[in-house]
N, C-alpha and C positions, 0 to 999 in steps of 0.2 A: 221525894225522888227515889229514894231507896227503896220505900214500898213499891213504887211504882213498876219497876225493874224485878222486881222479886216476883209480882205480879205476872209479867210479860214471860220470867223464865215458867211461874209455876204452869202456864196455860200452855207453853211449850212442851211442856212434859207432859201436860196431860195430854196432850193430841200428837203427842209420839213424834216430835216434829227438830228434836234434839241435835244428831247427827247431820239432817240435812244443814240445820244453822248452821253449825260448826265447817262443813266444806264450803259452806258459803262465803263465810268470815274468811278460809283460811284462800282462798280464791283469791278473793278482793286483796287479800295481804300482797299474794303474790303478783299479783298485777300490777299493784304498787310499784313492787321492789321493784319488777322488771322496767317498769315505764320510767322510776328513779336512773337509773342502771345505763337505761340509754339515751337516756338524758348527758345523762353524766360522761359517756362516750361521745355524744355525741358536742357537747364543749370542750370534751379535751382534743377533738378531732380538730374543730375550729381555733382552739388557742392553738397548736401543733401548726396549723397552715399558718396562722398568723406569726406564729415563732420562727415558722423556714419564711418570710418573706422579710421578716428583717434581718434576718442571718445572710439572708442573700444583698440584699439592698446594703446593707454592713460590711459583706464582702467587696461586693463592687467598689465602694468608698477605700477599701483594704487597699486594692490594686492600685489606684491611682495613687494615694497617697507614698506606696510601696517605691511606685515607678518614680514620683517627684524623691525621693529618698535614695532610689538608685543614681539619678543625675548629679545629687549631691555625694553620692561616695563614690563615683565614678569621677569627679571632677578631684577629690581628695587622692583615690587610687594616682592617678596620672602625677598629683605633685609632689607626691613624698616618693614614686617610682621614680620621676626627676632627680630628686632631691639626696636621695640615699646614688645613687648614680651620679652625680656630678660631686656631691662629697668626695666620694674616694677617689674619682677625678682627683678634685683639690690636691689632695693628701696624696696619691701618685707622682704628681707630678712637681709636687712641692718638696716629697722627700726624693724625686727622682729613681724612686723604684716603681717593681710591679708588685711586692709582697706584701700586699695589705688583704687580711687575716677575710674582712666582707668578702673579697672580690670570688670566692670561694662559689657563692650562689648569691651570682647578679641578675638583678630583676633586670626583666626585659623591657626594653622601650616602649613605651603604650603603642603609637600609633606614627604615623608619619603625618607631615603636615601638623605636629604638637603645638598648643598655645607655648608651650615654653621651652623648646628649640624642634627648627624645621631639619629637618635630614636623622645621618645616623648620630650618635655621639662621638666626639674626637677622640684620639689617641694620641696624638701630638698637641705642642702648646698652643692653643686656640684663647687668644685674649677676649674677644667677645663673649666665648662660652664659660671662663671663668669670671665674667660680670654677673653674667646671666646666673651662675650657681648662687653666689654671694646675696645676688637679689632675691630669688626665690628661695635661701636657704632662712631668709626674715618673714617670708609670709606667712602670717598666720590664717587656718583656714576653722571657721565655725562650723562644723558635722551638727545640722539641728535636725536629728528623728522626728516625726508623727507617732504620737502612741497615741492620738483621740481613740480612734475607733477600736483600736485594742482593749483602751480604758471602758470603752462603752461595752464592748462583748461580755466581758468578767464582770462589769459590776451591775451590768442588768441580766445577769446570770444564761445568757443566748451562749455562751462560748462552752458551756456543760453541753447547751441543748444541740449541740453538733453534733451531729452522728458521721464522723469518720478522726479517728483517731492518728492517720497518716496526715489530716490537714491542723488537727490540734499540736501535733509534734511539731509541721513545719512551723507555726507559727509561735509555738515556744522556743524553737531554736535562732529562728530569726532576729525578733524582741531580744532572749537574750544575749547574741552576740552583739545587738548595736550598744545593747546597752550597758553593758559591761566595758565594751570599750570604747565608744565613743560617748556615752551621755552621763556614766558617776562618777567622773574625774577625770576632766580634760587635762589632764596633765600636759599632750603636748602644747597647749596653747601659753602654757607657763614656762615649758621649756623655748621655744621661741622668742617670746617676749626677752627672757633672762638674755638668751643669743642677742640679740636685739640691742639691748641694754648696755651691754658686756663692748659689744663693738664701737655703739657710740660714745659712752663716758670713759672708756679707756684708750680708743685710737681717732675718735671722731670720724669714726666709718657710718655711712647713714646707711643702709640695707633698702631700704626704701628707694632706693634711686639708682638707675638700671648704670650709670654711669658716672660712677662716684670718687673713682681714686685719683689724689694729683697726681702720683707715681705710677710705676708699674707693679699689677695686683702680684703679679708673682714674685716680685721681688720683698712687698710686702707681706706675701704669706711665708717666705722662705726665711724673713729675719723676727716673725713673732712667732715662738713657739708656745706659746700659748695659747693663741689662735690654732695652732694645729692640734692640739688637746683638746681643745673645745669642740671643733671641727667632728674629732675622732670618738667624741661621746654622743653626736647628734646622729651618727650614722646607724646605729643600730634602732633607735625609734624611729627614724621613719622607713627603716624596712619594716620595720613592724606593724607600723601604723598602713603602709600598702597595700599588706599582705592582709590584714585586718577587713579594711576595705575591700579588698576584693572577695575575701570567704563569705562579706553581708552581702556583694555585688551575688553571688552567685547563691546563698541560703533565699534572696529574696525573690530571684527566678525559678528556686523552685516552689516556694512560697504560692506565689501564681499561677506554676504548672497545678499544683495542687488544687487552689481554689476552684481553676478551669472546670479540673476530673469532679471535684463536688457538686457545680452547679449542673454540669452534664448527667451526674447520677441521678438529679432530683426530678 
């Protein structure tokens, strides 16, 4: 074989035919490259549209599950804005002052027409409204996020392949406010329970039942101070827990504004 070739070059040489071999070969090389080359563009073009079509279809999926997540922390906002509100309620009107240290920056009443009292809130002693606290001061409510489709972006690596860095932010800010405070440690659902707990095995108050005192609740909150200690330690989590709720209520609306302006860009 090596003769062979040694052959082919000498009879190249002798008919002076060198050089042209040589542009010939290096032609062909180049033709190569180039047809490699756009080859190769032209699958990364194809994966590229295949990559923004489940980034979009992934979005879509974002939003609803976004919105079923806003229902649930829009339903949590309203109870602990309740709840932190009719406390110092309690506590006003059970120490018969106004000087309680909350009442400083009161969250405002959600909405009119509320599942858990219709009108304004009272200021004088309203027996009804101090049932209505006691009850819902034992509910405990489960905040359960969607992270699927988040989980699916990052680890099938689509959530790098986004090109807008204002929709990667909102979506890391979002994530992590739910998740920080509503999905690594529910803690308030412990501190309820205890509440819970605390009132039936030491007064045999049931929280559970909208209409539960032999007596009168005020006269029983007036003579167990302990009750009022307790009372006055549950009031700063669920301002906090509202106020929590509502910064996801409103990170997740812009969550959505965002996604909107991305799939319009595309």
């Amino acid at each position: 074989m090596i003769k062979f070739f040694r052959k082919i070059r000498q009879n190249m040489l002798s008919e002076g035919k060198t050089g042209k071999y040589f542009k010939y070969a290096i032609g062909e090389i180049v033709l190569v490259v180039i047809g490699i080359l756009i080859a190769l563009q032209i699958n990364n073009w194809n994966e590229g549209k295949k990559s923004d079509k489940q980034i979009e279809l992934l979005l879509t999926n974002l939003v609803e599950t976004i919105n079923q997540d806003q229902s649930i922390l829009t339903e949590t906002a309203h109870l602990h804005e309740f709840r932190s509100n009719s406390l110092i309620y309690l506590l006003k009107i059970t120490r018969n002052t106004s000087d309680i240290s909350f009442q400083r920056n009161p969250i405002p009443k959600a909405e009119e027409n509320d599942y858990f009292w219709n009108g304004a809130y009272p200021d004088t002693l309203n027996l009804d409204f101090i049932n209505r606290s006691m009850f819902f001061s034992g509910l405990n409510e489960h905040v359960v996020i969607n992270k699927n489709i988040l989980d699916e972006l990052k680890n099938s690596g689509l959530f790098s392949a986004i090109k807008s860095d204002s929709l990667k932010n909102a979506i890391n800010k979002y994530f992590s406010s739910v998740d920080r405070n509503f999905l690594l440690d529910d803690w308030n659902e412990q501190l309820t329970l205890s509440w819970r707990e605390f009132l039936r095995d030491k007064y045999g108050v049931l929280t559970r039942e909208l209409s539960y005192f032999e007596y009168d609740p005020l006269s029983f909150l007036k003579e167990n101070k302990a009750v009022q200690v307790r009372i006055h330690e549950m009031i700063p989590p669920a301002i906090y827990r509202s106020l929590n709720a509502s910064k996801a209520i409103t990170l997740g609306e812009d969550l959505i504004i965002e996604i909107d302006k991305y799939k319009r860009s595309k």
